[in-house]
N, C-alpha and C positions, 0 to 999 in steps of 0.2 A: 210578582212585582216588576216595574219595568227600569230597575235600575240598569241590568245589561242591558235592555237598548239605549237606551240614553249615553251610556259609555260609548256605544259602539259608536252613537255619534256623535258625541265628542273627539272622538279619535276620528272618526273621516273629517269632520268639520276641520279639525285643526290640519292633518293632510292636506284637504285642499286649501287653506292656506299656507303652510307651507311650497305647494307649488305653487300659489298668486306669489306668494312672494320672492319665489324664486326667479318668476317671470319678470316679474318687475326689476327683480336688481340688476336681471341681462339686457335691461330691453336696450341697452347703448354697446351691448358686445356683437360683434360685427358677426354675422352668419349662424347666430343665436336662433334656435326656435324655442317658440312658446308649447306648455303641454299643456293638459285639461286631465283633469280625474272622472275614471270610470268609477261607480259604485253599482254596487250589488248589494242584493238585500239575502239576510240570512232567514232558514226555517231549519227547524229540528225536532219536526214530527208535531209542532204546532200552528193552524192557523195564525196565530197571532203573529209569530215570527218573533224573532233572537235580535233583529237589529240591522246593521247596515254594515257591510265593509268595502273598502280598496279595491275595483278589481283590477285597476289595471291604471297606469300612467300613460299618456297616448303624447307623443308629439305630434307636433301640426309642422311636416316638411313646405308649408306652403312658401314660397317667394316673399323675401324681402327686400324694398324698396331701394334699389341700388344712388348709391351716390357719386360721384362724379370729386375725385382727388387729385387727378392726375399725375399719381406717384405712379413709375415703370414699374413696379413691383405688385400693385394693387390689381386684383381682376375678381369681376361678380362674376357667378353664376345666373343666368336666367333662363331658368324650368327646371328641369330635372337632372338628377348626378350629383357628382362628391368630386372633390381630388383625391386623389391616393396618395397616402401619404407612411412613407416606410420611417421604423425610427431605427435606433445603431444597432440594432439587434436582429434586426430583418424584418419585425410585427408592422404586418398592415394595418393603417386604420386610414379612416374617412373625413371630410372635414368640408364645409363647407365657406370657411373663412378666408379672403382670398386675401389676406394683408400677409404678405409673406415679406424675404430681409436674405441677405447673401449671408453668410459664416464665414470662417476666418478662412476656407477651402475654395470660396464661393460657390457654394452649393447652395441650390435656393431653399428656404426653408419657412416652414412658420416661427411664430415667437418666440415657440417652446423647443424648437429645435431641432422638432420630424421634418423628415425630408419631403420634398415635392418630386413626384415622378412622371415619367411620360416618355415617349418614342426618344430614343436617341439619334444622329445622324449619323451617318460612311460616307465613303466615296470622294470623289476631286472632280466637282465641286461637291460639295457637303450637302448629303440632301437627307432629309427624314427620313426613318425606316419604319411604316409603318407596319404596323401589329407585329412589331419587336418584342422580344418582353422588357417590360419598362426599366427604367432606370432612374437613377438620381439625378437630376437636371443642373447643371453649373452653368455658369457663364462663366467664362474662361478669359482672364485679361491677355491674354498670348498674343502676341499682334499677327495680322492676314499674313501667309507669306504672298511671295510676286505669281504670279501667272504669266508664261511668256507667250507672246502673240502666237497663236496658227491660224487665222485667220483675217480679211481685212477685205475691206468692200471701197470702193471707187469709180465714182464712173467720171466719165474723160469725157469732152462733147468740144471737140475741137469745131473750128471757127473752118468751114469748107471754103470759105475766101481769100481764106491767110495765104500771101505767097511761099515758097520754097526759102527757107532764109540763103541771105546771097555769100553768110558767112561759114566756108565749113571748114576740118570738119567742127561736129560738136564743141563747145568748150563751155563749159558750167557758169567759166567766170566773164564770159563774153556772150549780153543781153543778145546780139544779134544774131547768134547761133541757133536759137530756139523760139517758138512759136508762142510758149505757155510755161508756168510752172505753180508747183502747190507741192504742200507738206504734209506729212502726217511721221505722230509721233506711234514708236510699235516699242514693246516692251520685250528683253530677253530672259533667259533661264534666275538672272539673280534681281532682275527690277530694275535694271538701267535700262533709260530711254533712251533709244535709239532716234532721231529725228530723219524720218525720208525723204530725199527731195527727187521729183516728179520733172523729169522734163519734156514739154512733148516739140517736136521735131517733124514739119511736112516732109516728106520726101518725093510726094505729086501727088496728084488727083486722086482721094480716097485712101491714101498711105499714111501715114504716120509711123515713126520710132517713136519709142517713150524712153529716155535714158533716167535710171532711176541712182543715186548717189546717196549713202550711208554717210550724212554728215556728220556721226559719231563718230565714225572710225575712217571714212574718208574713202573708205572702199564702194566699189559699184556693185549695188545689189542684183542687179542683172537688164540687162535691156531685152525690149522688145517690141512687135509691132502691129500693128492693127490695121487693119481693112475695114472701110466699110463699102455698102452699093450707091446703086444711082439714091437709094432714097433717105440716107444714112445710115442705116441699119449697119450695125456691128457684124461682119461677115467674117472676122478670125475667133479665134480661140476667146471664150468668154471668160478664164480665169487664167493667171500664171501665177507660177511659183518664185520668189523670190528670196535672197539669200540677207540673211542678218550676221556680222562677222564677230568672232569674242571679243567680249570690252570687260575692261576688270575682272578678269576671272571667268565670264561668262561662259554656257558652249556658244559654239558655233550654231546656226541652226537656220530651216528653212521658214517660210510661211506662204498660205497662198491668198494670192489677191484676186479677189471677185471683179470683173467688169462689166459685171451684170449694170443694165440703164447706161451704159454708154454707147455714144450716136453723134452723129457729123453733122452739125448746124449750121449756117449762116448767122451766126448770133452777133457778129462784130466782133468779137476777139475770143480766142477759144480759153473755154472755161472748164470748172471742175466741179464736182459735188462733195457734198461733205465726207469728210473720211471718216469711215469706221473702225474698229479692230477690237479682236476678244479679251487683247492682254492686260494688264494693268499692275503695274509697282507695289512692294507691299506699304501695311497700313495697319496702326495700331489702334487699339480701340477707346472710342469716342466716346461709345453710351450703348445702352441696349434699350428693347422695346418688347412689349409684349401683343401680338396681335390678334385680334377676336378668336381667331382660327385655333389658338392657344399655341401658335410659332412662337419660340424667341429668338430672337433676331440681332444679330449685333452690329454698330455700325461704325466704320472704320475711316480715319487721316485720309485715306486715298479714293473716297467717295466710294466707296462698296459696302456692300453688304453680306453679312454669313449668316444663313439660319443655325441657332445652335440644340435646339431642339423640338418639341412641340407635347404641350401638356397633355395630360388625358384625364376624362372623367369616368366615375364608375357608377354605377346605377344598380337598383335593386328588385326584385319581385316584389318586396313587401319591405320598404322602407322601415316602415315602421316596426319589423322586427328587429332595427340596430340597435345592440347595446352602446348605451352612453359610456364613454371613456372619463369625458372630463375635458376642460381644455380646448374647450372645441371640436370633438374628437367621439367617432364613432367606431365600433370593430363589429364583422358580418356575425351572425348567427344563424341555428339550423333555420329560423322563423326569417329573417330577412332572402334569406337562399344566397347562392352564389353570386359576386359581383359580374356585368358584362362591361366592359368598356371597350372607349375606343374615342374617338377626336369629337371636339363639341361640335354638334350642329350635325351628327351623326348620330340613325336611327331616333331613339327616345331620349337623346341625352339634349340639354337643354344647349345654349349660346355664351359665350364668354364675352363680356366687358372687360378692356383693356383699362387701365386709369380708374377704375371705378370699385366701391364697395357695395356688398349686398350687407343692410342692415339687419339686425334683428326684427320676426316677422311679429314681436310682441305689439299687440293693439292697447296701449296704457288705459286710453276709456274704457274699454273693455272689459280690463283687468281690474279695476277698480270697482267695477259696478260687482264682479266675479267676489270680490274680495268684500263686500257688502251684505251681499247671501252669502256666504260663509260666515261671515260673524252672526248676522241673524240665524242661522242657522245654529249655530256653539252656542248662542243665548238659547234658543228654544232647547235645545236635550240639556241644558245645565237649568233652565227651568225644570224640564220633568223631572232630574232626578230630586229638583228640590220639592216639588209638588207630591213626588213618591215617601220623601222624606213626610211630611206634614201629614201624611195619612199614616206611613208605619208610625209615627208618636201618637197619633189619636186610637189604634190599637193598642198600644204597649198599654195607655194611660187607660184605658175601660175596667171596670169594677166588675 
């Protein structure tokens, strides 16, 4: 009699609807994949065969259609990898979901609560360490501290026509004394701006003094002087060192200044370029951002920037060997093999979207039509066993 096969499909029939309809209820959860049922057919030393079963649940890791949110929190995946995601207990698991949220620590995290991991940074300045072993990734409200100037770039292009002033010697506060002047602001050990002022001084044909004055503190950062040839060309020393004195607490300290691109022109009144310098005041933080590269990045009151860490993805021999967790959430097995990672856009691992979600890769037309042969399907073996039925009573009933 073929009531057990008929059972047997009954029971796949209803299996795979239960996964149409498990697909369907995800298909708005974000980094969701859709599965499909394997089946297999049974024999037990009879042609006819025993029926049909389960062999196996398959998800489809294929790409889902990223959307554009532009919350600093949100980041798709595009191709291949997972984020690694630790929970309080140390358990790695995997996820594809990139809608992550800070905690009360601000450690970045999914919804449920696993942490997000990835390169941490060291150093001064703060730089990425890659293939660190990972960590839990924060963004940190702690405001920049200051960075004090060591370097500064200037170039000088005095005016080669300018006469000798007729007023000496130098005096700061007396315009006729000097040829030129220009400012730049330099920073010390605790983040007070220093303000420099630049004096430049013919002393004859191709000579120049530069007297340089710490309008913070009122002190002379050091003077000095420059040559150039018949053709302008800077023929002294192309960089000096310069003195910044303590203000509020500060130290004392040096810095050197570049005069690299300075040259003797005829220009009509001698001029300056714009100044540069390494240092900068501190500065609290504004906002952060997430960068394709998977940097995050924080940006700070004093127009700077800190990288604070940089995510990572992990990837697998055989995807499709991860066991489901739940939650969005996969854990490795001996069938998926060992995770490799390392920064998106590296080797096989796919591209990050900053601002953006990867949707579930469920196809609804699909799913439906999916969900259609399977009901046809449950009516046909719930026919045979009723057709099985209508013959066992035409035996029972025979004289």
């Amino acid at each position: 009699m073929g009531f057990s096969q008929a059972v047997s499909g009954l029971n796949a029939a209803s299996n795979n609807l239960d996964v149409i309809g498990n697909n369907i209820a995800n298909s708005a959860t974000a980094g969701f994949k859709s599965s499909t049922v394997a089946f297999a057919d049974m024999f037990a030393g009879s042609k006819v065969g025993m029926g049909t079963k389960v062999a196996a649940v398959i998800q489809d890791f294929g790409d889902g259609i990223a959307s554009t949110t532009n919350r600093a929190l949100d980041v798709a995946i595009g191709g291949q990898g997972f984020y690694r995601m630790t929970d309080s207990a140390g358990a790695v698991y995997y996820s594809r979901n990139g809608q992550f949220t800070l905690d009360a620590d601000r450690n970045v995290v999914n919804m449920q609560g696993q942490y997000l991991t990835g390169y941490p940074v060291a150093g001064n300045p703060l730089a990425v360490q890659t293939g660190a072993e990972p960590v839990k990734l924060t963004i940190p409200s702690t405001p920049m501290s200051a960075k004090a100037t060591t370097k500064a770039n200037l170039e000088i292009i005095p005016n080669s026509s300018d006469s000798v002033p007729q007023v000496t010697p130098f005096d700061a506060a007396n315009v006729s004394s000097y040829n030129g002047k220009t400012s730049m602001s330099t920073y010390d050990s605790l983040g007070n701006e220093h303000k420099i002022d630049f004096y430049a001084v013919k002393t004859a044909d191709n000579n120049w003094t530069i007297h340089t004055i710490d309008a913070s503190t009122g002190n002379s950062s050091g003077d000095f002087n420059m040559t150039f040839n018949e053709s302008g060309q800077l023929t002294s020393a192309d960089s000096v060192t310069l003195d910044m004195a303590s203000l509020n607490g500060s130290a004392a300290q040096t810095f050197t200044l570049s005069l690299t691109g300075s040259q003797q022109q005829n220009n009509g009144k001698t001029d300056f370029g714009a100044p540069a310098q390494d240092g900068y005041k501190p500065g609290s933080m504004t906002g952060y951002q997430i960068n394709n590269d998977g940097t995050i990045v924080g940006n700070y009151s004093n127009d700077k920037t800190q990288v604070l860490g940089q995510i990572i993805l992990s990837n697998f021999a055989n995807p499709e060997g991860l066991k489901s967790e739940g939650d969005n959430l996969w854990s490795a097995t001996s069938s998926s093999g060992q995770p490799t990672s390392g920064t998106a856009g590296s080797g096989n691992l796919g591209n990050l979207t900053s601002g953006a979600l990867e949707a579930s890769n469920v196809d609804l037309s699909k799913e439906m039509v999916n969900m259609i042969v399977a009901q046809r399907n449950y009516q046909s073996n719930a026919q045979t066993i009723k057709t099985q039925d209508q013959i066992l009573n035409t035996l029972v009933n025979l004289r």
